[in-house]
Backbone of each chain as nested JSON, in Angstrom:
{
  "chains": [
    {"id": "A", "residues": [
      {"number": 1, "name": "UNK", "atoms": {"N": [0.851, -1.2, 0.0], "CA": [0.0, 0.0, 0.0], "C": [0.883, 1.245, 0.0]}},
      {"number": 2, "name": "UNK", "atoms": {"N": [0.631, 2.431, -1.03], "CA": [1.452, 3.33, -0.706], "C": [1.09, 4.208, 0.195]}},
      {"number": 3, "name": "UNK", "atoms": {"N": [2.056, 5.437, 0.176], "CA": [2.386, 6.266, 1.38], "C": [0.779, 7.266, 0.885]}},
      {"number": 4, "name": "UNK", "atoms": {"N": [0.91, 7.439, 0.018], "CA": [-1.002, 8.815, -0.353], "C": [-1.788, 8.095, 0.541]}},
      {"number": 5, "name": "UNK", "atoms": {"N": [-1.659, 6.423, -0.474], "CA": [-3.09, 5.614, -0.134], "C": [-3.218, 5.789, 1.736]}},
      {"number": 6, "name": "UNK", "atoms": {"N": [-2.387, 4.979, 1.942], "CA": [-2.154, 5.211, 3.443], "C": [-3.277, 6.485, 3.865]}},
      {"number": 7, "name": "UNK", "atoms": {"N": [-2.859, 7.177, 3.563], "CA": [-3.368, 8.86, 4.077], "C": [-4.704, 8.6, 3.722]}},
      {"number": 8, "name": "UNK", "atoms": {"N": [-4.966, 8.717, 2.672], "CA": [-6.488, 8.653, 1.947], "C": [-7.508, 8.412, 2.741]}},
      {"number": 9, "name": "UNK", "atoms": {"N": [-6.942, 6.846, 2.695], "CA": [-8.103, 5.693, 3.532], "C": [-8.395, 5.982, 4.998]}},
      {"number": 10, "name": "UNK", "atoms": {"N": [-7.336, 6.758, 5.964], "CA": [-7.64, 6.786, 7.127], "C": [-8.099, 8.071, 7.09]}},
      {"number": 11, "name": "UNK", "atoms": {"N": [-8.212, 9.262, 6.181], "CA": [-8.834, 10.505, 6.44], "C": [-10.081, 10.638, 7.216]}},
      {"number": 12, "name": "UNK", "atoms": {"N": [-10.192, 11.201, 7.794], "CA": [-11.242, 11.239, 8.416], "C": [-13.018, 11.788, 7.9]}},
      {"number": 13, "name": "UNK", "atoms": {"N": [-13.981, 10.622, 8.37], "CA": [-15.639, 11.685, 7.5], "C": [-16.443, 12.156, 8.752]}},
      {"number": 14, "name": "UNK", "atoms": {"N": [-16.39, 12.137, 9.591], "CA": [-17.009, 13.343, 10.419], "C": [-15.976, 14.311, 11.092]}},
      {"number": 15, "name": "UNK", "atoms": {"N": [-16.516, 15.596, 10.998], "CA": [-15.993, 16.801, 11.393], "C": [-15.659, 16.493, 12.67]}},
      {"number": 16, "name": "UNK", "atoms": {"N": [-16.749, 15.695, 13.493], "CA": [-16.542, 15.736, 15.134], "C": [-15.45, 14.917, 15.785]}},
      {"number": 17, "name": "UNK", "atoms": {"N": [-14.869, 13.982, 14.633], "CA": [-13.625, 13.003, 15.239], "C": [-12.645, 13.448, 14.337]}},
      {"number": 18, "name": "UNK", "atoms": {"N": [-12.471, 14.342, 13.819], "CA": [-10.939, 14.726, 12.979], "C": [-10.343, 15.566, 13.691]}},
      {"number": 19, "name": "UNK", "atoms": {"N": [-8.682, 14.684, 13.721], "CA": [-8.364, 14.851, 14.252], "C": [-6.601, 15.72, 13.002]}},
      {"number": 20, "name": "UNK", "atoms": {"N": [-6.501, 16.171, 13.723], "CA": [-4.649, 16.895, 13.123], "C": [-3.774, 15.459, 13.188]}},
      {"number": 21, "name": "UNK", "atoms": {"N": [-2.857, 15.428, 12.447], "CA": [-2.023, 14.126, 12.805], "C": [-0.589, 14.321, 12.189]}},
      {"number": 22, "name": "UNK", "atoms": {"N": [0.229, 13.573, 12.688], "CA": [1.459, 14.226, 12.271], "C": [2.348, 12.416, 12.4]}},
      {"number": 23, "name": "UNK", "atoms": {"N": [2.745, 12.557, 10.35], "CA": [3.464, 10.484, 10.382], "C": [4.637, 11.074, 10.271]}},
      {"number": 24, "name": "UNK", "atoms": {"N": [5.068, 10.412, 10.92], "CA": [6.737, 10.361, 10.82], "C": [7.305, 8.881, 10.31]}},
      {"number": 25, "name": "UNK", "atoms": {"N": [7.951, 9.156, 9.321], "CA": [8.349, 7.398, 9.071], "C": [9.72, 7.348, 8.877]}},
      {"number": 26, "name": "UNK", "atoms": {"N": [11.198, 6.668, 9.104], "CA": [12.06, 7.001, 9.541], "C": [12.966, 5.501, 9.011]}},
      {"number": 27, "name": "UNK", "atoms": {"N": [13.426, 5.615, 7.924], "CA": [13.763, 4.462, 7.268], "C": [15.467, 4.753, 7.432]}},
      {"number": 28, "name": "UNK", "atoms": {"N": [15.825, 3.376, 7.62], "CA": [17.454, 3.171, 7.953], "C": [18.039, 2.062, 6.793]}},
      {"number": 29, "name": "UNK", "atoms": {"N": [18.275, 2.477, 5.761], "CA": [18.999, 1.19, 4.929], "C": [20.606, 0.77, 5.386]}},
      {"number": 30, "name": "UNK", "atoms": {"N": [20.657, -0.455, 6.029], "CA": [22.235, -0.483, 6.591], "C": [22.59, -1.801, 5.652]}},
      {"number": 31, "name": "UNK", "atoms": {"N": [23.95, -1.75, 5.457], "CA": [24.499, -2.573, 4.759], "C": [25.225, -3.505, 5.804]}},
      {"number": 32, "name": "UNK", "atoms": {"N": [25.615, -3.096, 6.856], "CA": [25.807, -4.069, 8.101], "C": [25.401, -4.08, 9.365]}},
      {"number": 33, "name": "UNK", "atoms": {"N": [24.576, -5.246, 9.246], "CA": [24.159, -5.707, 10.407], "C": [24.253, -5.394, 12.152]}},
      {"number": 34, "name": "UNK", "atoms": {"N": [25.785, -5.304, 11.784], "CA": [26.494, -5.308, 13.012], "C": [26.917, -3.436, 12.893]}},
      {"number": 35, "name": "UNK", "atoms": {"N": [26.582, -2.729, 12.482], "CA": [26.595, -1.215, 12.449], "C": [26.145, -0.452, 13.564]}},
      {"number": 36, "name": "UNK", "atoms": {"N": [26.191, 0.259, 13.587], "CA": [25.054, 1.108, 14.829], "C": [23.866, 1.256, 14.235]}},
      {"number": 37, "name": "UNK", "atoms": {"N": [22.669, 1.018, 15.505], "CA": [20.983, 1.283, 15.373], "C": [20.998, 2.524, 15.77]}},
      {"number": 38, "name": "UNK", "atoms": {"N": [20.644, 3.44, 14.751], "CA": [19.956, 4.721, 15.342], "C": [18.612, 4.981, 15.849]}},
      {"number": 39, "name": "UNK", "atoms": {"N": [17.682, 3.961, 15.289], "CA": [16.259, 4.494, 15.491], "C": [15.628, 4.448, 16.905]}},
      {"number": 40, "name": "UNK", "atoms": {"N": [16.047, 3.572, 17.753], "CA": [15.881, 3.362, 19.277], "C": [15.891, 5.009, 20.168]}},
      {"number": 41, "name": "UNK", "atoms": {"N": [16.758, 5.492, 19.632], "CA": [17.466, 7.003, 19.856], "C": [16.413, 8.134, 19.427]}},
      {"number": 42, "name": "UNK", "atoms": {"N": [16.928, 7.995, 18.128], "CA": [16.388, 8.638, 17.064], "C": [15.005, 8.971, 17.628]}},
      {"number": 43, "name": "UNK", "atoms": {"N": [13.981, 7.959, 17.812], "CA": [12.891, 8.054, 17.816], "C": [12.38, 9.387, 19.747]}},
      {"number": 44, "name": "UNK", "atoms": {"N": [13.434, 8.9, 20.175], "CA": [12.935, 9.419, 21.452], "C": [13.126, 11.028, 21.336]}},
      {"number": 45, "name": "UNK", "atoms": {"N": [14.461, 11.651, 20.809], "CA": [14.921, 12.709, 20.108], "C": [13.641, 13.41, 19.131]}},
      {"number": 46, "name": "UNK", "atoms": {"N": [13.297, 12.396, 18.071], "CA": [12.407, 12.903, 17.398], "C": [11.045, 13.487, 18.226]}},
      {"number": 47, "name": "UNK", "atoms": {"N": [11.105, 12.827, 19.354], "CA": [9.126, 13.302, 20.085], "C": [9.612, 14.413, 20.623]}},
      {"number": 48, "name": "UNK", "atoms": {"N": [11.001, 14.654, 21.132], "CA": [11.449, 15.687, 22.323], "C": [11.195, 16.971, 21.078]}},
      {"number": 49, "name": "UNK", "atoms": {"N": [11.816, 17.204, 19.77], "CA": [11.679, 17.975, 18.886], "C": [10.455, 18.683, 18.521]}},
      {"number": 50, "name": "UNK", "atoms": {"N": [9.479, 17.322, 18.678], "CA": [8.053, 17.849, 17.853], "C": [7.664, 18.575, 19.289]}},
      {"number": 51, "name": "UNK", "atoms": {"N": [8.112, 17.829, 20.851], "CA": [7.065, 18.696, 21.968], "C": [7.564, 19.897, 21.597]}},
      {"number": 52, "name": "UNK", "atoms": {"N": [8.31, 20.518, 20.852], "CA": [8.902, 22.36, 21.284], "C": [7.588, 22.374, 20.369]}},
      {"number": 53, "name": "UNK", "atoms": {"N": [6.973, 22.286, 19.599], "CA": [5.535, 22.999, 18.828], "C": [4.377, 22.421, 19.714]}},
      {"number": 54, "name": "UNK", "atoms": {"N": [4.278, 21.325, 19.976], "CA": [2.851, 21.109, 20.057], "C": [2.81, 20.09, 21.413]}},
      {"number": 55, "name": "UNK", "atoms": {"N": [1.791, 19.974, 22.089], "CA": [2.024, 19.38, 23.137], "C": [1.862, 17.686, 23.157]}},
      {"number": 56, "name": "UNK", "atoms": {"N": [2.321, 16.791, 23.1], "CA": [1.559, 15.396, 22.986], "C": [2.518, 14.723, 24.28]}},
      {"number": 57, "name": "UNK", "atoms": {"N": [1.076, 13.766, 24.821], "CA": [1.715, 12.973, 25.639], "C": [1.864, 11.084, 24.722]}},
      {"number": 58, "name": "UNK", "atoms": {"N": [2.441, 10.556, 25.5], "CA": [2.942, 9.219, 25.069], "C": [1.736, 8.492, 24.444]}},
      {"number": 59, "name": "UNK", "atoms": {"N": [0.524, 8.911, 24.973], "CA": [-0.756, 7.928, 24.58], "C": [-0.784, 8.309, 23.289]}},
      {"number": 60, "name": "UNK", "atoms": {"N": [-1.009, 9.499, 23.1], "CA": [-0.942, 9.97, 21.651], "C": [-0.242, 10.03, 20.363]}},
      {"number": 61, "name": "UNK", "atoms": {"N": [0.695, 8.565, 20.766], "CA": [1.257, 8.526, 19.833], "C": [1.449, 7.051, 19.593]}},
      {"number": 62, "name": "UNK", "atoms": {"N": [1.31, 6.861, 18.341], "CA": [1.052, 5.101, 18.311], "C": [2.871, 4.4, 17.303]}},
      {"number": 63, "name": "UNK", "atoms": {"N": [3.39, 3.922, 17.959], "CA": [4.8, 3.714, 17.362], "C": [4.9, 2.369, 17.021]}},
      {"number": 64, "name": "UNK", "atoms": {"N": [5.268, 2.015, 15.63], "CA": [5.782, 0.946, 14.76], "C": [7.066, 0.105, 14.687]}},
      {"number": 65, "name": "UNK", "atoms": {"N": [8.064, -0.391, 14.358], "CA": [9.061, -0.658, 14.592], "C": [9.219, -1.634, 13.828]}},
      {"number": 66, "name": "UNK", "atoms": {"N": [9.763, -1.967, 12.429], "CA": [10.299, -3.173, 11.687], "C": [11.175, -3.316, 11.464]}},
      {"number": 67, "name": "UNK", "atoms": {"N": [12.108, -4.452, 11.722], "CA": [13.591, -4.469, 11.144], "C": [13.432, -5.184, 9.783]}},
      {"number": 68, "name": "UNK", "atoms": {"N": [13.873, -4.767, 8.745], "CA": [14.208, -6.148, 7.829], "C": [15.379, -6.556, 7.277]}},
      {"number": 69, "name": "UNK", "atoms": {"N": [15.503, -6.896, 6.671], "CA": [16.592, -7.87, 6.124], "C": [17.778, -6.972, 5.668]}},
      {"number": 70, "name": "UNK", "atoms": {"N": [17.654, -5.487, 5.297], "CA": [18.095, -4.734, 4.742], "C": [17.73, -3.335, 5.386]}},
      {"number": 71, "name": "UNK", "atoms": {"N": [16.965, -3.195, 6.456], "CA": [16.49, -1.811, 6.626], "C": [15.612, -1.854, 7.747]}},
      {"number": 72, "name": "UNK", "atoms": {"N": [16.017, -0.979, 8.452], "CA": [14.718, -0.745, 9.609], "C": [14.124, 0.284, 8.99]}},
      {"number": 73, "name": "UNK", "atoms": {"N": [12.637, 0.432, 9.974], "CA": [11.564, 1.17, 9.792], "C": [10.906, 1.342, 11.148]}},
      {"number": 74, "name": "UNK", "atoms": {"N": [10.9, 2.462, 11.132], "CA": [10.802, 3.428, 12.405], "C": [9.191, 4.261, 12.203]}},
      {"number": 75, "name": "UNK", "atoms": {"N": [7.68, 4.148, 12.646], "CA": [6.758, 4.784, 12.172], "C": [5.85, 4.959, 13.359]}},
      {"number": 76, "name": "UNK", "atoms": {"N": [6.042, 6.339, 13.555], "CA": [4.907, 7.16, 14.545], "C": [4.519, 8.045, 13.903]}},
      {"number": 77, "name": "UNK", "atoms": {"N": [2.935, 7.944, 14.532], "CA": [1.436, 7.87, 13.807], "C": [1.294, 8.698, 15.701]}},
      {"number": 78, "name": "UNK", "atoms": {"N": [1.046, 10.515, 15.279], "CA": [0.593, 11.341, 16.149], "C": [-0.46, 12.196, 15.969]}},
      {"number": 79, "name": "UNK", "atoms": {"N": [-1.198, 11.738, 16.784], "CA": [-3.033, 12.383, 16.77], "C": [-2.478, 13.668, 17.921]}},
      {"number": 80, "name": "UNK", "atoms": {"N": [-2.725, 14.849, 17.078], "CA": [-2.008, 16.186, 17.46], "C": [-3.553, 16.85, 18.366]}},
      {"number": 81, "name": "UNK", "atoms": {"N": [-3.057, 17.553, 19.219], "CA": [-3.882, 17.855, 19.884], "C": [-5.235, 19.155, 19.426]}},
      {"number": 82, "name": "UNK", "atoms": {"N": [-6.582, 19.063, 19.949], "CA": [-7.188, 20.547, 18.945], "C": [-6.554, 21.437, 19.466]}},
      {"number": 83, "name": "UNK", "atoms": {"N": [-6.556, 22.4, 18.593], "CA": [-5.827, 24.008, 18.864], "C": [-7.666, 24.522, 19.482]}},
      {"number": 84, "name": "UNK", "atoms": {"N": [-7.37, 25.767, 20.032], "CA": [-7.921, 26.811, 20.234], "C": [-8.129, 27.64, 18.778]}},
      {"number": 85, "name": "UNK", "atoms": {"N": [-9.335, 27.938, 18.891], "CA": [-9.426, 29.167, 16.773], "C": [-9.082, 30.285, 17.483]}}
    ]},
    {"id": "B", "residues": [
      {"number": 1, "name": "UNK", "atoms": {"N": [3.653, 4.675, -5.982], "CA": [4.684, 3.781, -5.708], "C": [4.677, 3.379, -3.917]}},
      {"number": 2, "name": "UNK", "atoms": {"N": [4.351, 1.847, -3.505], "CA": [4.811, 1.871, -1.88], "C": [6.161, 2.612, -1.545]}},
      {"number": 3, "name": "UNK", "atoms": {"N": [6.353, 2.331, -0.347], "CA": [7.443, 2.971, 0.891], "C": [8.348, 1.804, 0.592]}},
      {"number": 4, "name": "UNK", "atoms": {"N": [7.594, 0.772, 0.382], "CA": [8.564, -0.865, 0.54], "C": [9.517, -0.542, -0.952]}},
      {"number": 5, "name": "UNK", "atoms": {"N": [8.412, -0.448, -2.048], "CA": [8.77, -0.795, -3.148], "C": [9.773, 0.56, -3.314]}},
      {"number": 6, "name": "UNK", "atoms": {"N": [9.953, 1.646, -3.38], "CA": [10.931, 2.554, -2.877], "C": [12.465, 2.207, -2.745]}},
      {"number": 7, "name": "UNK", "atoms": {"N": [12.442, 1.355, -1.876], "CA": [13.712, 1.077, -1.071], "C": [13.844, 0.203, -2.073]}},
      {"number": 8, "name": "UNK", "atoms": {"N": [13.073, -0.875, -2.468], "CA": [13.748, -1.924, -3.158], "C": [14.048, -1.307, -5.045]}},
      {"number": 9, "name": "UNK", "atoms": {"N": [13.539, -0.398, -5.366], "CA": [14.154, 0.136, -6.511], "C": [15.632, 0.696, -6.426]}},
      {"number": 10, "name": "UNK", "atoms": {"N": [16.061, 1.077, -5.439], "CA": [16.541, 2.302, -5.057], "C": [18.004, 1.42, -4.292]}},
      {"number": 11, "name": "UNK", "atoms": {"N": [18.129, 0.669, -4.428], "CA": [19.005, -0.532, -3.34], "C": [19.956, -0.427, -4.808]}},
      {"number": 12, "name": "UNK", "atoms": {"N": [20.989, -0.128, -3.863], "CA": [22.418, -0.293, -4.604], "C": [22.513, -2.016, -5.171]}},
      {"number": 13, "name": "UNK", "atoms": {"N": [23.94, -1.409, -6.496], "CA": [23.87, -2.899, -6.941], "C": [25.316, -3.379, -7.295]}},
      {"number": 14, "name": "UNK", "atoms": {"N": [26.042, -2.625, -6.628], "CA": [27.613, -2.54, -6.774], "C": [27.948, -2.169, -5.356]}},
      {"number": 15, "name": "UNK", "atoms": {"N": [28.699, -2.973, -5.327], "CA": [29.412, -3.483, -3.157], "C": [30.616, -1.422, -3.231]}},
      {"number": 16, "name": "UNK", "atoms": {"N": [30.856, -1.193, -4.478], "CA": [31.817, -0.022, -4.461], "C": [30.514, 1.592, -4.463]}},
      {"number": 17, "name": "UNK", "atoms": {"N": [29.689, 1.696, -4.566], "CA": [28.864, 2.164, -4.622], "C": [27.507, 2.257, -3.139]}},
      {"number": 18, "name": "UNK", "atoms": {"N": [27.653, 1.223, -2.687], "CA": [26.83, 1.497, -1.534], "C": [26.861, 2.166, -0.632]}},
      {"number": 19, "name": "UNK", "atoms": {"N": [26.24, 2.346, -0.338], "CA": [25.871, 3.608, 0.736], "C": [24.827, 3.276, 1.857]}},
      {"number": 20, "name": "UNK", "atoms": {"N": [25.396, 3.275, 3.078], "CA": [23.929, 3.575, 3.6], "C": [23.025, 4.756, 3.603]}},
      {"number": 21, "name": "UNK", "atoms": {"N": [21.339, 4.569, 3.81], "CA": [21.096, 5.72, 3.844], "C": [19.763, 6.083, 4.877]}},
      {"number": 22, "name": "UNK", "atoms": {"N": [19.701, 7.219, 4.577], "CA": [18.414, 7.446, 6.087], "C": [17.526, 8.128, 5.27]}},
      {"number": 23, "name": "UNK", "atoms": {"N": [16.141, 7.388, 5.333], "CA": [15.032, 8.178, 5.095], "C": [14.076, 8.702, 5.653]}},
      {"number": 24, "name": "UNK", "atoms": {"N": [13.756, 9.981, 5.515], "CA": [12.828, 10.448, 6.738], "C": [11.176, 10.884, 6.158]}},
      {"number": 25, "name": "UNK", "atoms": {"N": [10.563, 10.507, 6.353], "CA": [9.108, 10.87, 5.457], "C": [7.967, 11.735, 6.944]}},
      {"number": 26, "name": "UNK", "atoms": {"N": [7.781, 12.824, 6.848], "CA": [7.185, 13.74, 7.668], "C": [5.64, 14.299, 6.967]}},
      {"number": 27, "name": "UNK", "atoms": {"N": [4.479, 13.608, 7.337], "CA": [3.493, 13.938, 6.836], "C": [2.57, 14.643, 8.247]}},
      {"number": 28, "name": "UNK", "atoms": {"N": [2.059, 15.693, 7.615], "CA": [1.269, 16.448, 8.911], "C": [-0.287, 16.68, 7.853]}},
      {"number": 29, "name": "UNK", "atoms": {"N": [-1.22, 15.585, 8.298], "CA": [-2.068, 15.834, 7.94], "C": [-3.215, 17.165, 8.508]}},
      {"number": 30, "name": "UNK", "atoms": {"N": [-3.569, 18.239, 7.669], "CA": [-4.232, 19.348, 8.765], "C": [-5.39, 19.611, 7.986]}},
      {"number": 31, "name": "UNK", "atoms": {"N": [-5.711, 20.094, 9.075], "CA": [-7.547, 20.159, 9.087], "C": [-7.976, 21.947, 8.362]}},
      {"number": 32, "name": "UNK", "atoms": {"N": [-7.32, 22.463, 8.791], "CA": [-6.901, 24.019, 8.756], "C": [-6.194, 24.478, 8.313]}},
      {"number": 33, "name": "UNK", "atoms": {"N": [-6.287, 24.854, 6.947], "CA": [-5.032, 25.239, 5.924], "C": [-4.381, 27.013, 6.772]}},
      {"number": 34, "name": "UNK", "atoms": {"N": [-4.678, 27.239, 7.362], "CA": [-4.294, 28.745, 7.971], "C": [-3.708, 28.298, 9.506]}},
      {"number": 35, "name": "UNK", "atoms": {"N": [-3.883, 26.747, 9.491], "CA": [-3.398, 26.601, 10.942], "C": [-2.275, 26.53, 10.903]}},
      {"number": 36, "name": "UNK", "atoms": {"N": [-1.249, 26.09, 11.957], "CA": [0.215, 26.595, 11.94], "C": [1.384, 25.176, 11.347]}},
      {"number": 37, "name": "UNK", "atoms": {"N": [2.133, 25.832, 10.532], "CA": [3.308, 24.806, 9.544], "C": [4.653, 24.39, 10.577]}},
      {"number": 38, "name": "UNK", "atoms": {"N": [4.298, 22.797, 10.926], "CA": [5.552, 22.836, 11.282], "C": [6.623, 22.022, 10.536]}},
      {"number": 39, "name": "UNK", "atoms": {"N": [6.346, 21.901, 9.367], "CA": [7.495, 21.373, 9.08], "C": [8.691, 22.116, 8.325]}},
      {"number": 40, "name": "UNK", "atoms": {"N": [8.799, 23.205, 7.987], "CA": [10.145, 23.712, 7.547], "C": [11.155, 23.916, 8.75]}},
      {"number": 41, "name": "UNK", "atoms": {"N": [10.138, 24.126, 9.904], "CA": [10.89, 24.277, 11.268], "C": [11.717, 22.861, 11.723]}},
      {"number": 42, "name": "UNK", "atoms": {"N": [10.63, 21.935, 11.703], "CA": [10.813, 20.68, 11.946], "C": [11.795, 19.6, 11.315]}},
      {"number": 43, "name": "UNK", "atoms": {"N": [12.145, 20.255, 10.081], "CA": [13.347, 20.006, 9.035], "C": [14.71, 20.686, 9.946]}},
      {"number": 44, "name": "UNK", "atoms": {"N": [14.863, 21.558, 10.22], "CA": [16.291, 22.069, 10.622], "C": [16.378, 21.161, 11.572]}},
      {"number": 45, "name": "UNK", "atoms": {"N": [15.468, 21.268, 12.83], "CA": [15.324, 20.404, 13.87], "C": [16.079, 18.733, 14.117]}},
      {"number": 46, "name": "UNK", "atoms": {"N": [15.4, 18.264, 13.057], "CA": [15.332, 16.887, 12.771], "C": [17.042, 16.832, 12.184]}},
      {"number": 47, "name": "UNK", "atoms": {"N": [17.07, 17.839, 11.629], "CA": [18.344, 17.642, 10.725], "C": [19.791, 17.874, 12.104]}},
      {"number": 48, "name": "UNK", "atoms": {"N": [19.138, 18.659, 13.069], "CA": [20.545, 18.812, 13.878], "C": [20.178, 17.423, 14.996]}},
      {"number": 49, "name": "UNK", "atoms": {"N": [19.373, 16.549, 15.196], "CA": [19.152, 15.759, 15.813], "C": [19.654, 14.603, 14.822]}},
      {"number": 50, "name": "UNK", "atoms": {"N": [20.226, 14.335, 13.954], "CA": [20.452, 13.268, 13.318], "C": [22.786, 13.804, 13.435]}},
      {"number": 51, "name": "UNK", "atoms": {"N": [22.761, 14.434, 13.405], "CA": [23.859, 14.651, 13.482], "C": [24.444, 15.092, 14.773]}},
      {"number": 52, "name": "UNK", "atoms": {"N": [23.578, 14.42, 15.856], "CA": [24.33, 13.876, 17.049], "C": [24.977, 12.804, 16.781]}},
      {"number": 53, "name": "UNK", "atoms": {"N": [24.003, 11.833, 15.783], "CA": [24.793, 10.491, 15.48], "C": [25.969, 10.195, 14.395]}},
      {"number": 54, "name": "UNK", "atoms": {"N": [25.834, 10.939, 13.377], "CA": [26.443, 10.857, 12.792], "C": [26.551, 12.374, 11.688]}},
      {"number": 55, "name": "UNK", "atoms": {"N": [28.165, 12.301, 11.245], "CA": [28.538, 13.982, 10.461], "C": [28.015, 14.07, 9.386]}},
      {"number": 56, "name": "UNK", "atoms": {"N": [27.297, 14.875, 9.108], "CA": [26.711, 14.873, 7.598], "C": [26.299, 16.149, 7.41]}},
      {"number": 57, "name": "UNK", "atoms": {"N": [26.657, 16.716, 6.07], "CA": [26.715, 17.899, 5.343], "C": [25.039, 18.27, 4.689]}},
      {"number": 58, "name": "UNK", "atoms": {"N": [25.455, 19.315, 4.589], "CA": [23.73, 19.649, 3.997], "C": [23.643, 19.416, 2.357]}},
      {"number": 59, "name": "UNK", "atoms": {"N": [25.19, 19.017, 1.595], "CA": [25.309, 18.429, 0.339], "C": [24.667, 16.67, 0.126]}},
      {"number": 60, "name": "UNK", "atoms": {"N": [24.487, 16.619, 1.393], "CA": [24.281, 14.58, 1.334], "C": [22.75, 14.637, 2.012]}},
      {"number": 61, "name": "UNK", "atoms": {"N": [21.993, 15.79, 1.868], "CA": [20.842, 15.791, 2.377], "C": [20.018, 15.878, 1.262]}},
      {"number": 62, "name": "UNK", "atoms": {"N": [19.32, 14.749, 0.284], "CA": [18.3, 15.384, -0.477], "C": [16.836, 15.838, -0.377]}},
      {"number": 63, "name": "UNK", "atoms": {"N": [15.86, 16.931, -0.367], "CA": [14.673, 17.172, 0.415], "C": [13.853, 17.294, -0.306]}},
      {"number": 64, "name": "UNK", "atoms": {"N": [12.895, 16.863, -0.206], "CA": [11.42, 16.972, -1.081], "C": [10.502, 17.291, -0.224]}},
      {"number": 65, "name": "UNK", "atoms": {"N": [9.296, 18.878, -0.582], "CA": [8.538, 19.416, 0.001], "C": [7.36, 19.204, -0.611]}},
      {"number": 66, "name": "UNK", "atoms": {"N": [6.191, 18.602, -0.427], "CA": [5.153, 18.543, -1.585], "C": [3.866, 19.359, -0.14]}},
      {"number": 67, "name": "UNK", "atoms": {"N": [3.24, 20.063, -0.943], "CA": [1.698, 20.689, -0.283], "C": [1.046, 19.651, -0.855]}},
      {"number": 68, "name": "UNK", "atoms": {"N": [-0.143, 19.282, -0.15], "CA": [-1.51, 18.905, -1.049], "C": [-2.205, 19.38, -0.347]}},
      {"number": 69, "name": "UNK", "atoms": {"N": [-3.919, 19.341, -0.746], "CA": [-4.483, 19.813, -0.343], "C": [-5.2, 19.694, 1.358]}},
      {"number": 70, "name": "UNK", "atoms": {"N": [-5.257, 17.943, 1.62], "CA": [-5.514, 18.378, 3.45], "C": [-3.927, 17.801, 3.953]}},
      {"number": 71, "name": "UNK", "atoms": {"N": [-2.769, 17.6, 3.247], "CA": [-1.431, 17.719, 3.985], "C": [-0.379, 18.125, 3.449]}},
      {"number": 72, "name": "UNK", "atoms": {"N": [0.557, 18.167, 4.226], "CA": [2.048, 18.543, 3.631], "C": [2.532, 17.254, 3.932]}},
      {"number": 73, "name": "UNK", "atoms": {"N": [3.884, 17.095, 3.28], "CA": [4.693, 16.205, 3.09], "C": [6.045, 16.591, 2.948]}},
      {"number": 74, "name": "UNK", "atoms": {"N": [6.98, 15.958, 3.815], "CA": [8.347, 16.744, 3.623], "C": [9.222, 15.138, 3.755]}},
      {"number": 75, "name": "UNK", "atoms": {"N": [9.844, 15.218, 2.988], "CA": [11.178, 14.09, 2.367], "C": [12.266, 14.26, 2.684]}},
      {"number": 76, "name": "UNK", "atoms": {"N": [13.181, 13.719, 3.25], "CA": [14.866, 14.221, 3.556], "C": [15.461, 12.49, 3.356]}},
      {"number": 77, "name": "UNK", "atoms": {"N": [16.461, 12.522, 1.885], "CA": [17.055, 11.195, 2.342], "C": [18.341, 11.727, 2.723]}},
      {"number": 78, "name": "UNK", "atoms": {"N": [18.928, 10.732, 2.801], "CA": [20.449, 10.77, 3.452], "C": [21.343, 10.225, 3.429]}},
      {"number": 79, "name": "UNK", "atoms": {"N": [22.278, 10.525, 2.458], "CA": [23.611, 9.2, 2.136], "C": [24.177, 9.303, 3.576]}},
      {"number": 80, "name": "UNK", "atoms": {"N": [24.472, 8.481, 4.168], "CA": [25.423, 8.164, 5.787], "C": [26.732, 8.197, 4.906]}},
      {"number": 81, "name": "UNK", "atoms": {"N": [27.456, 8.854, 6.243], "CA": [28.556, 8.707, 5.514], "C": [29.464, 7.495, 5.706]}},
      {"number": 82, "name": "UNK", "atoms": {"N": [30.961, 6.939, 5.284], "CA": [31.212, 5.641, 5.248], "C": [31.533, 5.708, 6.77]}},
      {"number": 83, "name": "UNK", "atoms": {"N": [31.731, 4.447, 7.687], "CA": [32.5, 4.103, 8.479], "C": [33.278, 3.363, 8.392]}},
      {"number": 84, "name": "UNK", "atoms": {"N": [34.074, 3.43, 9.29], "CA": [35.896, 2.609, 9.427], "C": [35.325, 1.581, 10.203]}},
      {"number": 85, "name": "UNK", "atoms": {"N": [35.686, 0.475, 9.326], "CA": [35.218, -0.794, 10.156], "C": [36.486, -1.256, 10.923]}}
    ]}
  ]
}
């Protein structure tokens, strides 16, 4: 499934549950195994960054994690909080 | 095109040529086109948080910014640079 579709399908159809959301997807192609893992890091760094804009706590954020054969994949999926108009 | 299928086009095919690399895919889906942009901010950010781990120039950073209409989308890959094994 691609990265639009992705988006598409989960858009939201009532006004009263849409929500702001913010994907982060965080791909590592390593050629050795035995290299350093950044994303363990990476990922905690990355939430500390986004709190300087917007406020989210841990619930609000739903985190992924695949290694494969060739590449990790790092994917948080953040339901951003309503603003004030 | 998938996220999967991406990587697997894109996969080196010469052992003198490889590279690792880092991909970062930043989608902020918004409800409120007048509400507030964080990702050009969120680009510098991200970019000095990756180079705690490792040195990398703003020449080995390639970035793709796309608007649509309910999101933005911001792209940063990243040749790593070699290590001394």
């Amino acid at each position: 499934m691609g990265w639009f579709n992705y988006f598409k399908q989960s858009k939201p159809t009532s006004a009263k549950v849409a929500k702001e959301r913010l994907q982060i997807v965080i791909a590592h192609e390593r050629l050795d195994r035995n290299g350093p893992e950044y994303l363990p890091q990476l990922r905690r760094d990355i939430m500390e960054v986004i709190r300087k804009y917007v406020p989210i706590s841990d619930e609000q954020v739903n985190v992924q994690f695949e290694k494969g054969a060739d590449f990790d994949v790092l994917e948080l999926n953040i339901a951003l909080p309503d603003r004030d108009h």
